[in-house]
KEKE-3310 file (N, C-alpha, C; in steps of 0.2 Angstrom, whole numbers, plus 5000, padded with zeros to 4 digits):
npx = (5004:5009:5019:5010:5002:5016:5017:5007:5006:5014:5011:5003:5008:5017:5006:5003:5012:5012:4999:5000:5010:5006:4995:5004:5008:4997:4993:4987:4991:4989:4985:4999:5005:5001:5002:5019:5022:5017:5025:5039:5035:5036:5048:5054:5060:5068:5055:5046:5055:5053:5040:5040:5047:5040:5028:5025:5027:5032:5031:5033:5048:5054:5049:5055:5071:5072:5066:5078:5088:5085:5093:5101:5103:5090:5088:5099:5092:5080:5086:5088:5077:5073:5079:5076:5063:5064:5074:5062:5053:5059:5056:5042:5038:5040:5039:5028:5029:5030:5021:5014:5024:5017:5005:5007:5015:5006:4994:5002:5010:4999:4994:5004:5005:4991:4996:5005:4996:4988:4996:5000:4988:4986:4999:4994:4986:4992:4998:4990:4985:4974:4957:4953:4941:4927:4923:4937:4943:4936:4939:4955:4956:4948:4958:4971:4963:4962:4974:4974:4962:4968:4979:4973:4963:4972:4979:4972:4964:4978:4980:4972:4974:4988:4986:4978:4986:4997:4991:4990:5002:5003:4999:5004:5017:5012:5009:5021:5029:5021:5021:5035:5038:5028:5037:5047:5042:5038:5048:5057:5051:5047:5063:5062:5053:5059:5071:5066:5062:5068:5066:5051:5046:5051:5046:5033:5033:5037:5027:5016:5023:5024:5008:5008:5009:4999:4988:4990:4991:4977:4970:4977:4970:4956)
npy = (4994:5007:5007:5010:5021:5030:5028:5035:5047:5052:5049:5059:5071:5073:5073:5086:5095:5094:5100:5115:5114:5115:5123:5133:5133:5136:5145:5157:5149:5155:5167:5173:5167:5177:5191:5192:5188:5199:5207:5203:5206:5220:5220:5221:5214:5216:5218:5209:5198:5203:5201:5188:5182:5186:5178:5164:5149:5134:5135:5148:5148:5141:5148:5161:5157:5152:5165:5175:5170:5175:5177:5165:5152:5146:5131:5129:5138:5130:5120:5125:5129:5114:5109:5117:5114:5098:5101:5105:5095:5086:5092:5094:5079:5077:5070:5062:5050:5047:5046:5038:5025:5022:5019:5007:5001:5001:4992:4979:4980:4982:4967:4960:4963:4958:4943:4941:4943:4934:4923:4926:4923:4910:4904:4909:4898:4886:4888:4888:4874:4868:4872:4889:4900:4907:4920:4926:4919:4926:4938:4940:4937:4947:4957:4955:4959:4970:4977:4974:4981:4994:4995:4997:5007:5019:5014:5015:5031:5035:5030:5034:5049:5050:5045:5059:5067:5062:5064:5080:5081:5076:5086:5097:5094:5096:5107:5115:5111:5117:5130:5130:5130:5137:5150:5149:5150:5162:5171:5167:5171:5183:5188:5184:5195:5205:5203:5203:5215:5225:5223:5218:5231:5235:5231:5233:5249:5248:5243:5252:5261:5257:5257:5271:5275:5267:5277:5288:5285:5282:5294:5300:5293:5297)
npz = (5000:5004:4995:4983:4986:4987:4970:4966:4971:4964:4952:4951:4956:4941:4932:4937:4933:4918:4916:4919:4911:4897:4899:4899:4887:4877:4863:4853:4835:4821:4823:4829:4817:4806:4812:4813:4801:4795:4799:4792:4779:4778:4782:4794:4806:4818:4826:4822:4828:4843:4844:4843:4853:4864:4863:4870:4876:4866:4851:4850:4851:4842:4829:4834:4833:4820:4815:4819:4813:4798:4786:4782:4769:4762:4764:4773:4784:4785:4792:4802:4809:4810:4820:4829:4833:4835:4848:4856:4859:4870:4880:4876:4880:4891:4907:4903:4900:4912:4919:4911:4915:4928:4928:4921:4931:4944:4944:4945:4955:4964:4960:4967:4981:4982:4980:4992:5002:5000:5002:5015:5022:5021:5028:5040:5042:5041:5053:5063:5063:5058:5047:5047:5053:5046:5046:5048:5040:5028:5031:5028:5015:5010:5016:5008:4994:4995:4990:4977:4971:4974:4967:4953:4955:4954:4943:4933:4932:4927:4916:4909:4908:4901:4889:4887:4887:4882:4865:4868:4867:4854:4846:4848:4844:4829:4828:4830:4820:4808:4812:4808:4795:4789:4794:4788:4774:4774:4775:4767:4754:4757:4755:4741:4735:4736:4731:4718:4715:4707:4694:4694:4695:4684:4669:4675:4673:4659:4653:4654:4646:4634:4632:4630:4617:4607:4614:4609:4595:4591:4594:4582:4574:4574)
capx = (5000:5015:5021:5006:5004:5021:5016:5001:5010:5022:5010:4998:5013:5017:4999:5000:5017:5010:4993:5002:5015:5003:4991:5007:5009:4995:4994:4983:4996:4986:4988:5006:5010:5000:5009:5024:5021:5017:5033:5043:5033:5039:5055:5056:5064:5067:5048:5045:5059:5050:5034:5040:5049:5033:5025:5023:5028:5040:5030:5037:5054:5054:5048:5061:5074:5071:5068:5085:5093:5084:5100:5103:5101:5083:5091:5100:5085:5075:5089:5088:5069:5069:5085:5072:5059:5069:5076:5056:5052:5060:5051:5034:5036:5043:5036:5023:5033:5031:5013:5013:5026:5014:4999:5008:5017:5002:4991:5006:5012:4993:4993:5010:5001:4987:4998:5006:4991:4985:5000:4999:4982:4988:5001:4991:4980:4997:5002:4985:4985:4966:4955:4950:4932:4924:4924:4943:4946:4936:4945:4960:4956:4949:4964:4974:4962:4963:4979:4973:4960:4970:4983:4968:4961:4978:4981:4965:4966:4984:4982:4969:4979:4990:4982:4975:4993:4999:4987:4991:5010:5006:4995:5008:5022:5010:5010:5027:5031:5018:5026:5043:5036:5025:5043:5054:5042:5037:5055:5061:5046:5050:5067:5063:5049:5065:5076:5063:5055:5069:5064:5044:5046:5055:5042:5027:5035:5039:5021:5014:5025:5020:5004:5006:5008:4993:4984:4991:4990:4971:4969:4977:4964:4951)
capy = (5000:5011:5009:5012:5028:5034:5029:5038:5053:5053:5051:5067:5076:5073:5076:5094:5098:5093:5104:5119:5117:5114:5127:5139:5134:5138:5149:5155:5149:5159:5174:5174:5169:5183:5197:5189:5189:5208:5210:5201:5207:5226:5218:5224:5210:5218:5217:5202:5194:5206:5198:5181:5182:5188:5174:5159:5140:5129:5138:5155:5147:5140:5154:5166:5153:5154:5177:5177:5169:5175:5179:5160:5150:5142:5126:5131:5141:5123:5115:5127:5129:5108:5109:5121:5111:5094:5104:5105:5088:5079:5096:5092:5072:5075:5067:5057:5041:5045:5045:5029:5019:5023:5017:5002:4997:5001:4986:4974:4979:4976:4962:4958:4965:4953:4938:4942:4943:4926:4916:4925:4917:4901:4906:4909:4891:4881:4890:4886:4869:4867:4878:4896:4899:4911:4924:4923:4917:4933:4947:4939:4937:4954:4962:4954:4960:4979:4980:4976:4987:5002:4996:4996:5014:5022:5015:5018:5036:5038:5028:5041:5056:5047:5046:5065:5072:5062:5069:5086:5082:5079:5090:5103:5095:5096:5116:5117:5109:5121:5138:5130:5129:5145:5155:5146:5150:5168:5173:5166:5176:5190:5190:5184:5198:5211:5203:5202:5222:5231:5218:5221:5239:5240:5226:5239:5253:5245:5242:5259:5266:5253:5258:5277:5277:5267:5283:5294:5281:5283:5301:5304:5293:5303)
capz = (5000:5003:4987:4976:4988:4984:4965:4964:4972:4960:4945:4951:4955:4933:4930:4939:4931:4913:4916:4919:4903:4891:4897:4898:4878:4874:4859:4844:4830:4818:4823:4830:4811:4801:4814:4810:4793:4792:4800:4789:4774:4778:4781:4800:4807:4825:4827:4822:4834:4848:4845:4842:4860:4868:4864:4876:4872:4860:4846:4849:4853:4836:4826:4836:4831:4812:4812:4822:4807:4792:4782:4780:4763:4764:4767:4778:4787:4786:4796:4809:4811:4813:4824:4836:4832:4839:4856:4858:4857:4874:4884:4876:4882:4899:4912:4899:4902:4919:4920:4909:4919:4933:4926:4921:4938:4949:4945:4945:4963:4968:4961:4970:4988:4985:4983:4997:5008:5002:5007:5024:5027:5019:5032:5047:5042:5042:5060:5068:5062:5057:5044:5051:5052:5039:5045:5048:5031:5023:5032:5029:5010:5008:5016:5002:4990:4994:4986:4966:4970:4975:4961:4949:4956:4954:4937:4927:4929:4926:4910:4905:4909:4898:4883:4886:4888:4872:4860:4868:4864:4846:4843:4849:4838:4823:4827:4830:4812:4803:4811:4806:4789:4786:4795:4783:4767:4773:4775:4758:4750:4759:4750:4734:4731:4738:4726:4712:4714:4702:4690:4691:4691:4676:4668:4675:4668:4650:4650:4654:4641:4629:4631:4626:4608:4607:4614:4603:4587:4591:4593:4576:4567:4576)
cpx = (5004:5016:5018:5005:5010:5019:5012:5002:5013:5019:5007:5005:5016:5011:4998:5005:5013:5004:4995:5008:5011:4999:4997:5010:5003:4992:4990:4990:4995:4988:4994:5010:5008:5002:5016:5026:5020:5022:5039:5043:5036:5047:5059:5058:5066:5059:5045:5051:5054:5044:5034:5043:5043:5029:5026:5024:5034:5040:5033:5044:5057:5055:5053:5068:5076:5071:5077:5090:5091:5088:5104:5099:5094:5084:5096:5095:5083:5080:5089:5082:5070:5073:5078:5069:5060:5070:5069:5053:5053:5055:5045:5033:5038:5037:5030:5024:5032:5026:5014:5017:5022:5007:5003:5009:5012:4997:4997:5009:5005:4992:4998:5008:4998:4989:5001:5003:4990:4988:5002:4994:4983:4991:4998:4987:4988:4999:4996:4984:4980:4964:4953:4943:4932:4924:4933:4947:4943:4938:4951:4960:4955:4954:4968:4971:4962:4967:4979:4967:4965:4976:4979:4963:4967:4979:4977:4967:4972:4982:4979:4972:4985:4990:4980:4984:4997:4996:4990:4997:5008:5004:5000:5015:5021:5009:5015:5031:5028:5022:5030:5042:5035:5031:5046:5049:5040:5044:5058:5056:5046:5057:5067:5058:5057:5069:5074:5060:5058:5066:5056:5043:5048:5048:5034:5027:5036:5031:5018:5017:5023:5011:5000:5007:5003:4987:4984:4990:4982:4968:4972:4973:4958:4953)
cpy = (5006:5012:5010:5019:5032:5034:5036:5045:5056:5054:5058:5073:5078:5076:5082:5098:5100:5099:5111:5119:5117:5122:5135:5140:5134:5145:5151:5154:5154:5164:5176:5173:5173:5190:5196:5189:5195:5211:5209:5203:5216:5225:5221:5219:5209:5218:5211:5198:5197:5202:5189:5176:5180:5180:5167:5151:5138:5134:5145:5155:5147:5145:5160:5164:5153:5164:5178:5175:5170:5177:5173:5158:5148:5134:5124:5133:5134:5117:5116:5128:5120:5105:5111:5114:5104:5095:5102:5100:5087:5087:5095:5084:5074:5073:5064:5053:5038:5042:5038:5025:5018:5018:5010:4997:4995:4996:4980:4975:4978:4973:4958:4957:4957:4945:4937:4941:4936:4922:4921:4922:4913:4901:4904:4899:4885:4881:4886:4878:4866:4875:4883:4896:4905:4916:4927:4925:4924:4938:4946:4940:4945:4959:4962:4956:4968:4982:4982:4982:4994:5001:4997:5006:5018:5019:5014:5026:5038:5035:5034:5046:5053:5047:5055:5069:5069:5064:5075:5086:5081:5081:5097:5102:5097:5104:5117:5116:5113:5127:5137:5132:5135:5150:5155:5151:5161:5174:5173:5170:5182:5191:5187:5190:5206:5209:5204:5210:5226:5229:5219:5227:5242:5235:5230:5244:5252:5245:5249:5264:5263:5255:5267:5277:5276:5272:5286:5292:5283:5288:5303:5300:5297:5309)
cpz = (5000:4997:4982:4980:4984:4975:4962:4967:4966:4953:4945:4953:4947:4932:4929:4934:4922:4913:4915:4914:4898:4893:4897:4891:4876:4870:4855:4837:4824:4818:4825:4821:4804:4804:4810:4803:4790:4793:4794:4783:4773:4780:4792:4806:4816:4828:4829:4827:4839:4848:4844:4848:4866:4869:4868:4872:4867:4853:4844:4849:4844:4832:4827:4832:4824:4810:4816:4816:4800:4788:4778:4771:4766:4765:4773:4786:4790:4790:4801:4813:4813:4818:4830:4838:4840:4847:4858:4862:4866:4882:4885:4882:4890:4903:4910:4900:4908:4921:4916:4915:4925:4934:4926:4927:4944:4950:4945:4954:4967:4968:4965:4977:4989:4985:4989:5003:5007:5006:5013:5025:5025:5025:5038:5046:5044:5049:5066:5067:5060:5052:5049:5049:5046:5039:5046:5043:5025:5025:5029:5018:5007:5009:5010:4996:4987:4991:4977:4968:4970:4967:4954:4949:4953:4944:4930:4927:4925:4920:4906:4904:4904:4894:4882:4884:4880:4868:4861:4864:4856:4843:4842:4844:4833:4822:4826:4823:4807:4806:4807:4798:4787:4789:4789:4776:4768:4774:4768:4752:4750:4754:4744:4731:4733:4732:4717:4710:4709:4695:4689:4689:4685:4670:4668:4672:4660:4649:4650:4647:4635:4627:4629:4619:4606:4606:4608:4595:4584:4588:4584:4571:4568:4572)
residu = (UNK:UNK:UNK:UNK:UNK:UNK:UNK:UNK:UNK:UNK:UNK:UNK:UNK:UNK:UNK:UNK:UNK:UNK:UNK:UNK:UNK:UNK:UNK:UNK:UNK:UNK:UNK:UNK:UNK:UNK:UNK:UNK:UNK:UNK:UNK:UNK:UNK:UNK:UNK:UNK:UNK:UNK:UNK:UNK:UNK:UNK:UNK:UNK:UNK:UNK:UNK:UNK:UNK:UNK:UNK:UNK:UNK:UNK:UNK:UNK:UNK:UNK:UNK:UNK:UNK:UNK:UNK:UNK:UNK:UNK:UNK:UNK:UNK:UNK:UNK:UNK:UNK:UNK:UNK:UNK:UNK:UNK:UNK:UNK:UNK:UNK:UNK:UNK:UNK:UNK:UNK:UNK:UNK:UNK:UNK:UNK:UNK:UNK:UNK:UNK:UNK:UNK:UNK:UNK:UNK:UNK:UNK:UNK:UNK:UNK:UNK:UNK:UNK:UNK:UNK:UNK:UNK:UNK:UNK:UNK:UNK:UNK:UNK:UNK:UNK:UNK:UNK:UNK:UNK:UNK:UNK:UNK:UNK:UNK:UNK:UNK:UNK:UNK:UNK:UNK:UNK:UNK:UNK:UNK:UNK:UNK:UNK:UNK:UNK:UNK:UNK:UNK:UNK:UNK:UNK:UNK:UNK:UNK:UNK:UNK:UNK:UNK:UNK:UNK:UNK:UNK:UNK:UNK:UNK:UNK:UNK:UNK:UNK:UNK:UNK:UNK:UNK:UNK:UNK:UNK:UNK:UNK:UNK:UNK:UNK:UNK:UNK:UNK:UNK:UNK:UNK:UNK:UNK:UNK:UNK:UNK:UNK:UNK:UNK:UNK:UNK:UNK:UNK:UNK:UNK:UNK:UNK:UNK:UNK:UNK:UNK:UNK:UNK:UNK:UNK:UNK:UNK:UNK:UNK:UNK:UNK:UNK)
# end
């Protein structure tokens, strides 16, 4: 009973830690990366780190991660954004294993308990040398029975908390991999429309000009 105690300590102590990292990564990703994107589109750079700081969780780390280096190749960029990304990763699972192993061990040491209980009343019936009466024999059974229950109370919840908390983690990876993405691709568009502007404007301009003699071709059949 001691040791499914300490377990069951040990896994709500995980439980509580996990409650408060996920809800302090909670984020709109949306919106962090259409800021972000107005930043980077006026080329403000300082901004964009500033707001990408600000923000709370892996997601923000990441995304900071990727604007602190936009200078790099785009293949380069995309090794640094999956580098972040990665770092992320053994934060999100921490203490998930724990809450598993917990779930797991907790009906195996009650059932461990309650074998130990039977062979003490087999015990106690060898010592007295004759069966014990009935009632005897059912406290003695139920004591030993206490322990899969409690190993069984303790390791239903945690499995669920379990399963709850894995989904959270991949749901959070699956954001973490799309910022990485829409950083990398808003960046690389950012300087390709920078590299590509003298190049439109002269292409704008050719046409505008292109399109005065026309006028004037008109006017003189009038």
């Amino acid at each position: 009973m001691w040791a499914l105690l300490a377990l069951g300590f040990f896994g709500s102590a995980c439980i509580v830690e996990r409650f408060f990292f996920f809800h302090r990564a909670r984020i709109n990703v949306s919106s962090l990366l259409v800021g972000l994107a107005l930043h980077v589109k006026r080329r403000a750079f300082a901004e964009a780190l500033h707001e990408a700081a600000r923000a709370p969780g892996p997601v923000g780390r990441v995304a900071h991660a990727g604007l602190l280096r936009y200078y790099l190749s785009r293949s380069d960029l995309r090794d640094v954004l999956r580098e972040a990304g990665q770092q992320e990763v053994p934060r999100i699972e921490k203490n998930i294993r724990g809450i598993l192993s917990v779930a797991l061990l907790a009906p195996l040491i009650g059932m461990l308990g309650t074998m130990l209980g039977m062979m003490d009343v087999f015990q106690r019936v060898n010592e007295q040398g004759g069966p014990l009466g009935p009632g005897e024999l059912s406290s003695g059974v139920m004591m030993a029975l206490i322990t899969s229950v409690m190993g069984l109370t303790v390791a239903v919840p945690m499995y669920i908390f379990y399963l709850y908390f894995l989904g959270r983690a991949k749901s959070l990876v699956s954001r973490i991999e799309r910022a990485g993405i829409e950083v990398l691709h808003m960046i690389a568009d950012a300087r390709e429309e920078v590299e590509f502007a003298p190049f439109r404007g002269e292409v704008i301009h050719g046409k505008k000009r292109a399109r005065v003699p026309r006028k004037d071709k008109a006017k003189e059949v009038i």
